[in-house]
Structures are given as C-alpha cells and as structure tokens.
PABA-988097 format. One record per residue (C-alpha): residue in three letters; residue number from 1; x, y negated, z negated. Coordinates in Angstrom, 1 decimal. Layout:
# PABA-988097
{"ALA"; NUM; {X; Y; Z}}
...
END
This chain:
# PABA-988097
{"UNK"; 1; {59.1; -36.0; 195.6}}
{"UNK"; 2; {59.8; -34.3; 192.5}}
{"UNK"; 3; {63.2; -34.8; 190.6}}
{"UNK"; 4; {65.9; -33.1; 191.9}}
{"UNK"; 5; {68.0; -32.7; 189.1}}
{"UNK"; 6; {71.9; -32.0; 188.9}}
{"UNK"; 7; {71.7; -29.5; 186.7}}
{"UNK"; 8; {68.9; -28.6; 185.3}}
{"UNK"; 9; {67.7; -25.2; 182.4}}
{"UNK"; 10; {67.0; -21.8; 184.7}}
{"UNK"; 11; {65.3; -19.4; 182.7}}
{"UNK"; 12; {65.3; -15.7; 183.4}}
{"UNK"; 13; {62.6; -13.0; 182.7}}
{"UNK"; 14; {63.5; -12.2; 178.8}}
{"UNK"; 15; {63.8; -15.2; 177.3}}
{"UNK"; 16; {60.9; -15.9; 175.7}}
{"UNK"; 17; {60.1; -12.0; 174.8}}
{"UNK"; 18; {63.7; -12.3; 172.6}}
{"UNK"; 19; {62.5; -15.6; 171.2}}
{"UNK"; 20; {59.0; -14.3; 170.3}}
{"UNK"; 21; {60.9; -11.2; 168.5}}
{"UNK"; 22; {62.3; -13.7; 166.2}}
{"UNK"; 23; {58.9; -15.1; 165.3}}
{"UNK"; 24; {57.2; -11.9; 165.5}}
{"UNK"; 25; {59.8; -10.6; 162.8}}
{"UNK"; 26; {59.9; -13.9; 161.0}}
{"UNK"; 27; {63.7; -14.1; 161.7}}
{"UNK"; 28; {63.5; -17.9; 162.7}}
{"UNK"; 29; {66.0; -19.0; 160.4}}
{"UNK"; 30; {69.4; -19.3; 161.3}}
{"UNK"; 31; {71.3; -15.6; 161.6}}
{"UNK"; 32; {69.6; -13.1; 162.1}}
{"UNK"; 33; {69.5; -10.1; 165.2}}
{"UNK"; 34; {69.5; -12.0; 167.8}}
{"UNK"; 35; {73.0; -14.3; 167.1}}
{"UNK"; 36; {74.4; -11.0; 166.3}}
{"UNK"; 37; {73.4; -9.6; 169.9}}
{"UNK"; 38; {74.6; -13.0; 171.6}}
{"UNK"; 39; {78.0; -13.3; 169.7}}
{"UNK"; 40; {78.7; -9.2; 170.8}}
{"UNK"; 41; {77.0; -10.2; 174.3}}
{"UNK"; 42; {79.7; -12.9; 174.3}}
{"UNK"; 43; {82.6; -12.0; 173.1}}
{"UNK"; 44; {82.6; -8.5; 175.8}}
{"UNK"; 45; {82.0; -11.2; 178.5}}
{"UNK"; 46; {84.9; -13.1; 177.6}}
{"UNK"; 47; {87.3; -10.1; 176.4}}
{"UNK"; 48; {88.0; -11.5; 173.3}}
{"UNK"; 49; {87.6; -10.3; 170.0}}
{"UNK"; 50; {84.6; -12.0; 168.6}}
{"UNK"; 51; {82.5; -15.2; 169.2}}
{"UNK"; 52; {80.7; -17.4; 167.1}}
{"UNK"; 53; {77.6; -18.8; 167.8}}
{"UNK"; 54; {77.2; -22.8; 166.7}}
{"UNK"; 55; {75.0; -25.4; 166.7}}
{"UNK"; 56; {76.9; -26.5; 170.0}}
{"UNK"; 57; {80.2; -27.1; 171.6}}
{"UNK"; 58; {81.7; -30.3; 169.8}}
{"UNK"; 59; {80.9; -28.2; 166.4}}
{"UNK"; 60; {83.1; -25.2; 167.6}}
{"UNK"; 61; {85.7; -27.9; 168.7}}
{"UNK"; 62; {86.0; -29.7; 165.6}}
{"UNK"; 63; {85.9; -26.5; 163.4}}
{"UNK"; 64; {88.8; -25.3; 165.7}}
{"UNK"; 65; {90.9; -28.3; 165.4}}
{"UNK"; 66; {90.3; -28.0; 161.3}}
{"UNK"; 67; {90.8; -25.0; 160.7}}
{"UNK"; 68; {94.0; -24.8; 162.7}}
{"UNK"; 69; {95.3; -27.6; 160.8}}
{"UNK"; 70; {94.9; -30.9; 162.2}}
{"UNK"; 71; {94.6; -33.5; 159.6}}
{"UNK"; 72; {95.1; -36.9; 159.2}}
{"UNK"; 73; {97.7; -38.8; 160.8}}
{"UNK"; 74; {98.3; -36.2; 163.3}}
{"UNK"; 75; {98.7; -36.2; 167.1}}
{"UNK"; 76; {96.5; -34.1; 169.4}}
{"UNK"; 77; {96.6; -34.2; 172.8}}
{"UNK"; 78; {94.2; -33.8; 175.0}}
{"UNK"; 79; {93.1; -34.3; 178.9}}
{"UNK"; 80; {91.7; -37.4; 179.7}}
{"UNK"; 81; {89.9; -36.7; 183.0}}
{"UNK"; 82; {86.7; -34.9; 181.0}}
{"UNK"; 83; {83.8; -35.6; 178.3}}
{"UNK"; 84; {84.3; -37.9; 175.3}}
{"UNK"; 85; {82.7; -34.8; 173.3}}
{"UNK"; 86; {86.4; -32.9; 174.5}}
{"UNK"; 87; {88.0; -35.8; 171.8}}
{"UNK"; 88; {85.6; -37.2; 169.8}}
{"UNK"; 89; {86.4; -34.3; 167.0}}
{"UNK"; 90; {90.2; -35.4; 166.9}}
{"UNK"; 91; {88.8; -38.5; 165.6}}
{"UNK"; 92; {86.5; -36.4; 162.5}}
{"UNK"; 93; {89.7; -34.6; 161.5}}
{"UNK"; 94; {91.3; -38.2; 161.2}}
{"UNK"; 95; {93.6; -37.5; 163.8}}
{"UNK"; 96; {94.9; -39.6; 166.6}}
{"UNK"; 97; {94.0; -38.4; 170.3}}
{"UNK"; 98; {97.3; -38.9; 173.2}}
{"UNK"; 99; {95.4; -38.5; 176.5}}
{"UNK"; 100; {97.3; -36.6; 179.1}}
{"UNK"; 101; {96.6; -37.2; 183.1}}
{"UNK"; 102; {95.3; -34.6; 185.2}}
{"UNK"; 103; {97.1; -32.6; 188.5}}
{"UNK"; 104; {95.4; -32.9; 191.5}}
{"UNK"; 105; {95.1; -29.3; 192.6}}
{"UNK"; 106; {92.5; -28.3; 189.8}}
{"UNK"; 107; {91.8; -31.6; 188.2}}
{"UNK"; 108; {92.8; -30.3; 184.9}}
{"UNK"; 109; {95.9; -31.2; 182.9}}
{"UNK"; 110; {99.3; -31.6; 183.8}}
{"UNK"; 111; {101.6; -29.1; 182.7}}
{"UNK"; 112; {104.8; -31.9; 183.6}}
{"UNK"; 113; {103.1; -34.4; 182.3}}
{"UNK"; 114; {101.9; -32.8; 179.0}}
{"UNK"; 115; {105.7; -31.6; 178.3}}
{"UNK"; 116; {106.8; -35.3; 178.9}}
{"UNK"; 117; {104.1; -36.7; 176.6}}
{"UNK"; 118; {105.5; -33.7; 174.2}}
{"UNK"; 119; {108.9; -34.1; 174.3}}
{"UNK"; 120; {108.4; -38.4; 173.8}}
{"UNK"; 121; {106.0; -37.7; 170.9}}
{"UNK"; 122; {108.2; -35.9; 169.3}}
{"UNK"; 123; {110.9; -38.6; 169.5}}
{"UNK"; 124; {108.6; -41.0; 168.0}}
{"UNK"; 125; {108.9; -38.6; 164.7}}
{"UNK"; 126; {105.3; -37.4; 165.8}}
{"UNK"; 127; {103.2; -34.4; 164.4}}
{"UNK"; 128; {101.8; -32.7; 167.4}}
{"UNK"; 129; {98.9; -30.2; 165.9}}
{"UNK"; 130; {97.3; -29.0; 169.2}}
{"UNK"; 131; {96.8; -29.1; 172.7}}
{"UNK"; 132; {93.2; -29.0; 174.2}}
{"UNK"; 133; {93.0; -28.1; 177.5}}
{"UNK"; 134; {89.5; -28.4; 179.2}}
{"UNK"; 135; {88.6; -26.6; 182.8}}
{"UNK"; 136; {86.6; -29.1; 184.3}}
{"UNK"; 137; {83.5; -28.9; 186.1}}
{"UNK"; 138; {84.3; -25.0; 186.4}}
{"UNK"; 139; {87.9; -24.7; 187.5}}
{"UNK"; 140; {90.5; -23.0; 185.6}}
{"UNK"; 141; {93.1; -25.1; 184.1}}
{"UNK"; 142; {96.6; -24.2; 185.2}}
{"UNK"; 143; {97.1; -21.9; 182.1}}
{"UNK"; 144; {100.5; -20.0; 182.7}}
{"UNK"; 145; {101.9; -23.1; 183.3}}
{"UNK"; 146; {100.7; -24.8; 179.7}}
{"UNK"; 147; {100.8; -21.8; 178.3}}
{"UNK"; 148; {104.6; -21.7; 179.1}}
{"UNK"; 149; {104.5; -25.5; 177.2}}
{"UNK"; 150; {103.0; -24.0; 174.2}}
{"UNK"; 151; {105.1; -21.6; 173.5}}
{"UNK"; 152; {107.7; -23.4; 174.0}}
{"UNK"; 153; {107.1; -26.4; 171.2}}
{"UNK"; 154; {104.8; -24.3; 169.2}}
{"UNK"; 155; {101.6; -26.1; 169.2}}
{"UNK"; 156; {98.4; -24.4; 169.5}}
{"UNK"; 157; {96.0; -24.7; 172.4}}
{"UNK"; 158; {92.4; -25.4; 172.4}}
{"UNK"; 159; {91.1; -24.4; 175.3}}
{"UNK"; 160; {87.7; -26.7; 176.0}}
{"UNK"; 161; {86.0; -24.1; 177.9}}
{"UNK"; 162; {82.1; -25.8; 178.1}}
{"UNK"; 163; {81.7; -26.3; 181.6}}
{"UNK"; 164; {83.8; -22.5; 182.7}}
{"UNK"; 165; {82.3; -19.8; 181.3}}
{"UNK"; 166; {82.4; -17.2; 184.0}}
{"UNK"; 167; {85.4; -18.7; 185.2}}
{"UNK"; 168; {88.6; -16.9; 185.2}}
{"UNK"; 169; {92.4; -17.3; 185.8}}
{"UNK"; 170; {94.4; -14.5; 187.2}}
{"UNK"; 171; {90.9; -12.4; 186.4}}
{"UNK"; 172; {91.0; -13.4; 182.7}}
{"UNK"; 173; {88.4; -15.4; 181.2}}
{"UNK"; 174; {88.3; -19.2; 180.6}}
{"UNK"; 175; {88.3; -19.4; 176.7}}
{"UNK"; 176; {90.3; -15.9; 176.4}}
{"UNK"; 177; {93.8; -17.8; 176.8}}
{"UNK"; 178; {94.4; -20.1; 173.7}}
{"UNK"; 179; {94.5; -19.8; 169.8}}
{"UNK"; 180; {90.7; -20.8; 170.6}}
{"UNK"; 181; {88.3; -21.5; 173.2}}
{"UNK"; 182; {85.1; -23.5; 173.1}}
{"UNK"; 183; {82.1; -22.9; 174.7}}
{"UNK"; 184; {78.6; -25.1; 175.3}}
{"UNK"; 185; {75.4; -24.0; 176.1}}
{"UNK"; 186; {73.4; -27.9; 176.3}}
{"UNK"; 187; {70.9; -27.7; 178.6}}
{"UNK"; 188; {73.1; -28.8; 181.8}}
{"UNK"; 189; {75.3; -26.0; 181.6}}
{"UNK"; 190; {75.4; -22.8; 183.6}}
{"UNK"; 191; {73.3; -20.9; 181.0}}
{"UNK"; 192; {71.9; -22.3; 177.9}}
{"UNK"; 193; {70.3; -22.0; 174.5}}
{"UNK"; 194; {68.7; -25.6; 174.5}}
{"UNK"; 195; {71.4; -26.8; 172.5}}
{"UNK"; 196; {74.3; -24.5; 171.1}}
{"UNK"; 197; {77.5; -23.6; 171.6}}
{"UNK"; 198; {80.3; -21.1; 170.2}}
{"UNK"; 199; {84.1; -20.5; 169.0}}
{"UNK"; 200; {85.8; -17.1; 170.8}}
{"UNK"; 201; {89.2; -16.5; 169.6}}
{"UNK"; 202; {90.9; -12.9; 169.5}}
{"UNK"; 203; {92.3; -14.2; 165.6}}
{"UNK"; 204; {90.3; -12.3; 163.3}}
{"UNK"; 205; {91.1; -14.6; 160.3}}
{"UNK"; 206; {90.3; -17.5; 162.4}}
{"UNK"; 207; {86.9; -16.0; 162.8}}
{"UNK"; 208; {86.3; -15.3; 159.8}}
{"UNK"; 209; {86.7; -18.8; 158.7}}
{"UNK"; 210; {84.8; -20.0; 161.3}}
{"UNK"; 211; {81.6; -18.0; 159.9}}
{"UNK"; 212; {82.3; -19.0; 156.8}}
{"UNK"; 213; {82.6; -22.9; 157.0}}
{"UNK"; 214; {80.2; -23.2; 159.8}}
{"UNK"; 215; {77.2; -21.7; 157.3}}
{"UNK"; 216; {78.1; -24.4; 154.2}}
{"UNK"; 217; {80.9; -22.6; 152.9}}
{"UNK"; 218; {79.3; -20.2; 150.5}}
{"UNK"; 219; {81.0; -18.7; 148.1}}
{"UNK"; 220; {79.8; -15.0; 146.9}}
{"UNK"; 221; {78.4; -15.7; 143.9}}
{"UNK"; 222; {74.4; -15.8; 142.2}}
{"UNK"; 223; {74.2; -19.1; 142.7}}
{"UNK"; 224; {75.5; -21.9; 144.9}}
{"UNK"; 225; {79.5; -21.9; 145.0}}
{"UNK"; 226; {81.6; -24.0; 147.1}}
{"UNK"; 227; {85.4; -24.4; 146.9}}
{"UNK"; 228; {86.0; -25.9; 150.1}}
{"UNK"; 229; {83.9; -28.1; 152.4}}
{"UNK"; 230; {81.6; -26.6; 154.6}}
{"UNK"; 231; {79.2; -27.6; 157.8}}
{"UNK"; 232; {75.6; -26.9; 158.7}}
{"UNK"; 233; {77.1; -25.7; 162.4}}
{"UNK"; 234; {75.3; -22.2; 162.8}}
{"UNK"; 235; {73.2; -21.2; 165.7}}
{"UNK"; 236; {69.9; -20.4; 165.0}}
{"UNK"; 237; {68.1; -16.8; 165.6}}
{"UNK"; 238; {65.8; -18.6; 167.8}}
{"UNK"; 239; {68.0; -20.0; 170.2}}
{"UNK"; 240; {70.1; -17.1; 170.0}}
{"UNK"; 241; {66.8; -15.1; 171.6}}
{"UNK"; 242; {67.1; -17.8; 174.7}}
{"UNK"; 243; {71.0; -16.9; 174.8}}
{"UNK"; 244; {70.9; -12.7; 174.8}}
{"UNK"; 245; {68.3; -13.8; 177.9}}
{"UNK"; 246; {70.2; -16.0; 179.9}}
{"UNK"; 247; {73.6; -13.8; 179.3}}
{"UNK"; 248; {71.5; -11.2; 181.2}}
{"UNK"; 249; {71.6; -13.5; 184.2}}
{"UNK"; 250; {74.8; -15.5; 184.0}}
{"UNK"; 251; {76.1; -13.4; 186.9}}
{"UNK"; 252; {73.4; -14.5; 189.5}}
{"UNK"; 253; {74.0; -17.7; 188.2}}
{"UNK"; 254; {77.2; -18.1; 189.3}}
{"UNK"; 255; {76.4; -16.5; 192.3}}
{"UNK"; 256; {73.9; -19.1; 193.1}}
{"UNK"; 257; {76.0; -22.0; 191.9}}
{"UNK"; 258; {79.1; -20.8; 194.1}}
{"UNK"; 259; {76.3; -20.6; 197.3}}
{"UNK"; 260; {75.3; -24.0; 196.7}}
{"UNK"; 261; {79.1; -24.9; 196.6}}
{"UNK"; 262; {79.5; -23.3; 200.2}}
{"UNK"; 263; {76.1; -24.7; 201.7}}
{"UNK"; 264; {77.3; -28.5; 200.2}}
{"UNK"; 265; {81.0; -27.7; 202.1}}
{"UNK"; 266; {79.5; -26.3; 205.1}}
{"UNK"; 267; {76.6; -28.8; 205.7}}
{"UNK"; 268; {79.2; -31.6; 205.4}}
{"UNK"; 269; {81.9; -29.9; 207.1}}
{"UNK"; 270; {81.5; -32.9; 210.3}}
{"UNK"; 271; {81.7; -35.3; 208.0}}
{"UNK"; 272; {85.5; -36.7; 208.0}}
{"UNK"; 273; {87.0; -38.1; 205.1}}
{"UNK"; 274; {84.8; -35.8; 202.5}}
{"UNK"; 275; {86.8; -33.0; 201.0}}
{"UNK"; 276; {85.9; -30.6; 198.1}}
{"UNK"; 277; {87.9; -29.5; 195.1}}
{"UNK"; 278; {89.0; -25.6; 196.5}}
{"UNK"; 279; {90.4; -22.8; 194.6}}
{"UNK"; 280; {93.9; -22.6; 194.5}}
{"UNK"; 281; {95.3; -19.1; 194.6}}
{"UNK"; 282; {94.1; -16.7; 191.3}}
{"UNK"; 283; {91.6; -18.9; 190.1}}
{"UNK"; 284; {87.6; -18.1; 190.1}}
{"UNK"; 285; {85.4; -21.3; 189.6}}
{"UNK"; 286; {82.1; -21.1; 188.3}}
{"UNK"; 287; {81.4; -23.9; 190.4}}
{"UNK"; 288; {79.3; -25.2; 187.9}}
{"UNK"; 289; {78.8; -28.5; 189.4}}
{"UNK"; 290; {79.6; -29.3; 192.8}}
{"UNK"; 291; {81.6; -32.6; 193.3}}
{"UNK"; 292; {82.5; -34.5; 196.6}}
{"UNK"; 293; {85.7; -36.9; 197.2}}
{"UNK"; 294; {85.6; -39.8; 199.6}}
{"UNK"; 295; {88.6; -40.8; 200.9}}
{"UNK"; 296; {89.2; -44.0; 200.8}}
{"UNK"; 297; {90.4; -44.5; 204.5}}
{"UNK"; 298; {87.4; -43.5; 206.0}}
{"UNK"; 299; {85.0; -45.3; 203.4}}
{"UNK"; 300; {84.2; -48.8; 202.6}}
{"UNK"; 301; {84.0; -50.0; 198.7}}
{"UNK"; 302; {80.8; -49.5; 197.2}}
{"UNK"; 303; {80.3; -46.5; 199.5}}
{"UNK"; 304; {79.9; -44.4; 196.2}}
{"UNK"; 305; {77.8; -46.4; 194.3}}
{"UNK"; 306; {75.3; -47.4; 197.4}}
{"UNK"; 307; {75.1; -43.6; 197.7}}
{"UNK"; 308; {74.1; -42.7; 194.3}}
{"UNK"; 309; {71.7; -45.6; 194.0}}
{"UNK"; 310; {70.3; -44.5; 197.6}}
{"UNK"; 311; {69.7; -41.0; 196.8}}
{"UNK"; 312; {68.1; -42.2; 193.0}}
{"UNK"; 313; {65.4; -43.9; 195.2}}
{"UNK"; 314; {64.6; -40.8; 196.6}}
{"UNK"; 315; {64.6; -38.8; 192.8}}
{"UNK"; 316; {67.8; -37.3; 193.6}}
{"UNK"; 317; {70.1; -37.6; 190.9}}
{"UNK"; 318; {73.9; -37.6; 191.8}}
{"UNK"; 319; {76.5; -39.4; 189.0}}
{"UNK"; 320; {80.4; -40.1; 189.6}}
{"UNK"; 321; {83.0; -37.4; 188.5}}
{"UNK"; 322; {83.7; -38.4; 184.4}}
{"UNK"; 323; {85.4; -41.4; 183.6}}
{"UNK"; 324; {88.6; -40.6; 182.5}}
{"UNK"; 325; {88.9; -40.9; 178.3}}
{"UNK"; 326; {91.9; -43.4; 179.0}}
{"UNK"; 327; {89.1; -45.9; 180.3}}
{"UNK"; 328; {86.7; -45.9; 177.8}}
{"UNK"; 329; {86.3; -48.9; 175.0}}
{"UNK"; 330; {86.0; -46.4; 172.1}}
{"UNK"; 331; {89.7; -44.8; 173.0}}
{"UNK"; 332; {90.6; -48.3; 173.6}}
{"UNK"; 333; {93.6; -48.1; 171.3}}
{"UNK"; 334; {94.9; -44.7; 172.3}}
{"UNK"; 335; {97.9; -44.0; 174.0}}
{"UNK"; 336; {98.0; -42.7; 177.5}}
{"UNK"; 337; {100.4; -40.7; 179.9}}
{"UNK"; 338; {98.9; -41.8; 183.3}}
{"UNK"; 339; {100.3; -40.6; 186.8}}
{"UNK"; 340; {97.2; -42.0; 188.5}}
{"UNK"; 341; {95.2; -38.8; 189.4}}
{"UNK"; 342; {91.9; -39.2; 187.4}}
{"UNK"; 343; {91.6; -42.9; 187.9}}
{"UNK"; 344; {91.2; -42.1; 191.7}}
{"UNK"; 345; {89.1; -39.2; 191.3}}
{"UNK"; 346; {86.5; -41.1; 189.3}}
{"UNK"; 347; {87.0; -44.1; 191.6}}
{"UNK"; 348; {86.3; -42.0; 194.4}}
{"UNK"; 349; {84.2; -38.5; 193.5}}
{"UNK"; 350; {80.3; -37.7; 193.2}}
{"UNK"; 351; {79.1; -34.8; 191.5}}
{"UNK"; 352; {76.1; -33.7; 193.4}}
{"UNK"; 353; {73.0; -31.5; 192.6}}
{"UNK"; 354; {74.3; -28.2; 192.1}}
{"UNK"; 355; {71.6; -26.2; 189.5}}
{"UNK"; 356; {71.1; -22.3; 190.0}}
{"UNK"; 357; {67.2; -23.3; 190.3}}
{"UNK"; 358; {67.4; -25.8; 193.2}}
{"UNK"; 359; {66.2; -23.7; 196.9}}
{"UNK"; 360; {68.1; -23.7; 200.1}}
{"UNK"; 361; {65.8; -25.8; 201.6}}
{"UNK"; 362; {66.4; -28.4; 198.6}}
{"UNK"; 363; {70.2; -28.8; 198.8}}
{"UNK"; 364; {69.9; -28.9; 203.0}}
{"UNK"; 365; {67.4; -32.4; 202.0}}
{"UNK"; 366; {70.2; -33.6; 199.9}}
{"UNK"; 367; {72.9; -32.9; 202.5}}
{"UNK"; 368; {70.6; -34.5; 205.1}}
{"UNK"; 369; {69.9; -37.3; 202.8}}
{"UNK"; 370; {73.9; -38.2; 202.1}}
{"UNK"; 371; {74.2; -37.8; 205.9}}
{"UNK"; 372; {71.6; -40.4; 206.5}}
{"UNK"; 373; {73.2; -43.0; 204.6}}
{"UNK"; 374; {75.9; -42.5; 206.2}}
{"UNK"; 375; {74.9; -43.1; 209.5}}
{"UNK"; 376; {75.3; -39.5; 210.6}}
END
C-alpha cells in the first residue's frame, strides 16, 4: 500500500506556471513579484495590514519576539501543549520561556492560569516581555479572554498562528488579534511554499522593521552599511510563485480538511470512549489535523501506542497529539504552571491522517483499520 501520510503537500493548478515566471524572468533571487503578490494575497486574507514573507515560521517568531523587545534575562510565556519551534526563539533572544497549561475546551492556553502565572511572576520581581499564544492543530485560542489579560498587565501577545491559518475567532482571523501573528507554510501545513513562513501585524513600524532586519539590515548607502544586526530570513521569489498558487486554493482546502474531520467523527461515531476536539461557540477550525481522544475508562494502557504501531504496519502514519514543552529535556529547567490538561491529552490523543489530498475511500480504510484493532 502506498504511504498514507498525515499531512502531506497538495498542489493546485498554478503553481508551477508562478514558479516558472520567476525563472522565465530570472527573478529567482529572493524578492521579487511574486513575494510581493503573496504578502498582498496574505495580508487581505487575514485583514491585517501587511505580511511578510520569511524563510519560515520560527524566523517570523523570533524576529517578533526581538523586535518587540525581549532581551536577555527576560520572561516570556508561552503555551506548553504545542511545537518546540512555538519556544525555541525565546531561547535566541536569551530569554527565559514560563510554560503555561492549556484549557480543555480548545486545547489552547489558559486565560486563569496565564493571569496566575502573571500576577506570581511579577512578584518574583519578573520582566514579563510577551505572551505567545498558539491555536493548535487549527482551533482558535480563547482570544477575548487573553486578550482581556493583556491589556490588563500590558504585555504584548504573539499570536503563534502556524497551524490556523483560515481559522477564525468571532469571524476574525487567527494571526489578526495580537501585536503579531506568525504563520508557517512547511510542507505539513494546510498550504505551503516548501519551507516558508511570515509575520502579519496591523503595526506599520513593526513591519517595516521586519523587512528590514529580515533582508541583513541594509542600510541605504553605495556600499554595504549596517548599524544594527540583521538576518538572512526572506522568502524567496521562487517559493513565493508556490504560495500566490496555493493561496488560490486555501479555501477548498479547508473545505476538504473540515470533511475529513466529519467523515473521521462520523465513521467512529459507535465507537464509545473516542471523542473529538469540537468547536465551541464562535470559533471556525481549519481542522488542520484531525486528532482523536481515548478515554481512559474504556481503553487499556498501551491502547495508543499498539494503535499507532498497528496502523504503521500497514503505511499509515498516525503520531500522538504534541508532547507538551513542560516534558521535554531541553526545557528541562523551565518553570511550569500545570493544571494537568496537556499531560492527559498527550497521554491519551492520536492525530490521525487528515491531508486535503487523501480520497474518501482512503480515510474510510483508515477508519476501518482503527476499528479493526479494536475489535470492532
């Protein structure tokens, strides 16, 4: 059987004519026509004022954090239950990551929790320089809530945004809500330009110092000038040509992402003690990866894990929900405010194949598959 992948690239119609523009006009550095088109495709997408296109997510993350201000010594916290690339650029700024546990109705960050962990900081005699907030897997973070948290201490948000685009809260756009947002395009993600990613932010000076440190920090001058430090972070033209293509079909990706979604919840609907992450109430999920919960009461130990390796046999690739930043070696040292939720999630969750490419009949093998095993 061929590999059934959990998210895999889906290429439209006009990729490759956009690409071969960009060789065809010799524009294969990076800049150029097509990273303008993307950033403008972008940025009306979102609703913000202006995007720009990097060499991928973590770049626009760390040139966020550093040009808001977070230096050495400082505090930055940040949701636990997501990708070590949602941290690791706290660490380049010299910064000290405080991981903050997630909710359980959207899996993202705690709005309680992060104004305990604020409020304790602070005590300490703390410098808190930012917030990130990531929507995980596709579901909105709880953003009046932590908005409301913000505002209220005065520390910026982040808003890690690589896994939502085409997700919206209350009908705004995931990304649109903090001093920043962060986007990915690596080849896993709901669209993609091989490897890229971007900064949105409605802060027209914050832009502007995005495009100019991300491209080496070039002074105007006839020759090579540089008062500040720079980064080799710009997209280049040629990917750009495979973004302005995919863009074009980001909304029948979703579409098919969000079917797969329903066919996974419907096909194991008779299965008791499965349940799926829903929507709560104003919140649109790109569904960019659909992910299964086991309870425990139903299940025996090892029910996950003798799953995943099952289906692997088959080439059916399945992996548990991320393991939360609070349990990884390199964070080892960090400090944590834990209420529990994303310990049981990734003790307990499966994200399962979910790319806009994979058929009907495909998923309805994978659901037949899991059933299987399960003595269904």
């Amino acid at each position: 059987m061929s590999r059934i992948w959990l998210s895999s690239p889906h290429m439209g119609e006009n990729e490759k004519k956009y690409v071969e523009e960009a060789f065809s006009t010799n524009w294969v550095a990076p800049l150029g026509p097509n990273v303008d088109f993307f950033e403008k495709q972008l940025s009306a997408y979102t609703g913000v004022n202006a995007a720009v296109s990097l060499n991928s997510g973590t770049a626009a993350l760390h040139l966020a954090l550093s040009l808001l201000g977070v230096n050495q010594g400082d505090v930055v916290l940040c949701q636990s239950f997501t990708f070590a690339a949602s941290a690791f650029p706290i660490i380049y700024c010299g910064a000290e990551p405080v991981f903050i546990d997630s909710e359980a109705d959207t899996w993202n960050i705690d709005p309680q929790l992060l104004e305990q962990a604020i409020e304790d900081q602070l005590q300490k005699g703390k410098k808190i320089a930012a917030i990130v907030v990531v929507h995980l897997y596709g579901m909105p973070a709880k953003m009046n809530e932590l908005n409301a948290v913000s505002e209220k201490f005065g520390i910026p948000i982040i808003e890690d945004a690589a896994e939502a685009l085409g997700s919206r809260y209350n009908n705004k756009a995931c990304g649109s809500f903090g001093k920043a947002g962060i986007l990915s395009f690596n080849g896993n993600k709901i669209i993609t330009t091989s490897g890229g990613g971007a900064l949105l932010s409605n802060d027209e000076i914050l832009i502007a110092k995005t495009r100019h440190v991300s491209a080496q920090a070039k002074d105007p001058a006839p020759y090579y000038l540089h008062t500040q430090v720079g980064y080799n972070y710009r997209l280049s033209n040629i990917c750009a040509g495979i973004g302005r293509g995919q863009m074009e079909v980001l909304p029948e990706r979703i579409e098919k992402r969000r079917a797969i979604f329903e066919q996974y919840k419907a096909g194991l609907a008779s299965v008791e003690g499965i349940s799926f992450l829903e929507e709560p109430n104003g919140l649109f999920s790109n569904r960019w990866l659909t992910t299964i919960i086991f309870d425990e009461n139903y299940f025996k130990l090892g029910t996950i894990e003798t799953l995943r390796q099952y289906l692997e046999t088959l080439n059916i690739e399945t992996r548990p929900l991320w393991k939360p930043l609070h349990q990884q070696p390199v964070f080892a040292n960090c400090q944590t405010y834990n209420n529990g939720v994303s310990d049981r999630l990734f003790a307990t969750g499966l994200c399962l194949p979910s790319g806009s490419n994979l058929s009907e009949s495909i998923i309805e093998n994978v659901i037949v598959e899991i059933k299987k095993h399960l003595g269904l």
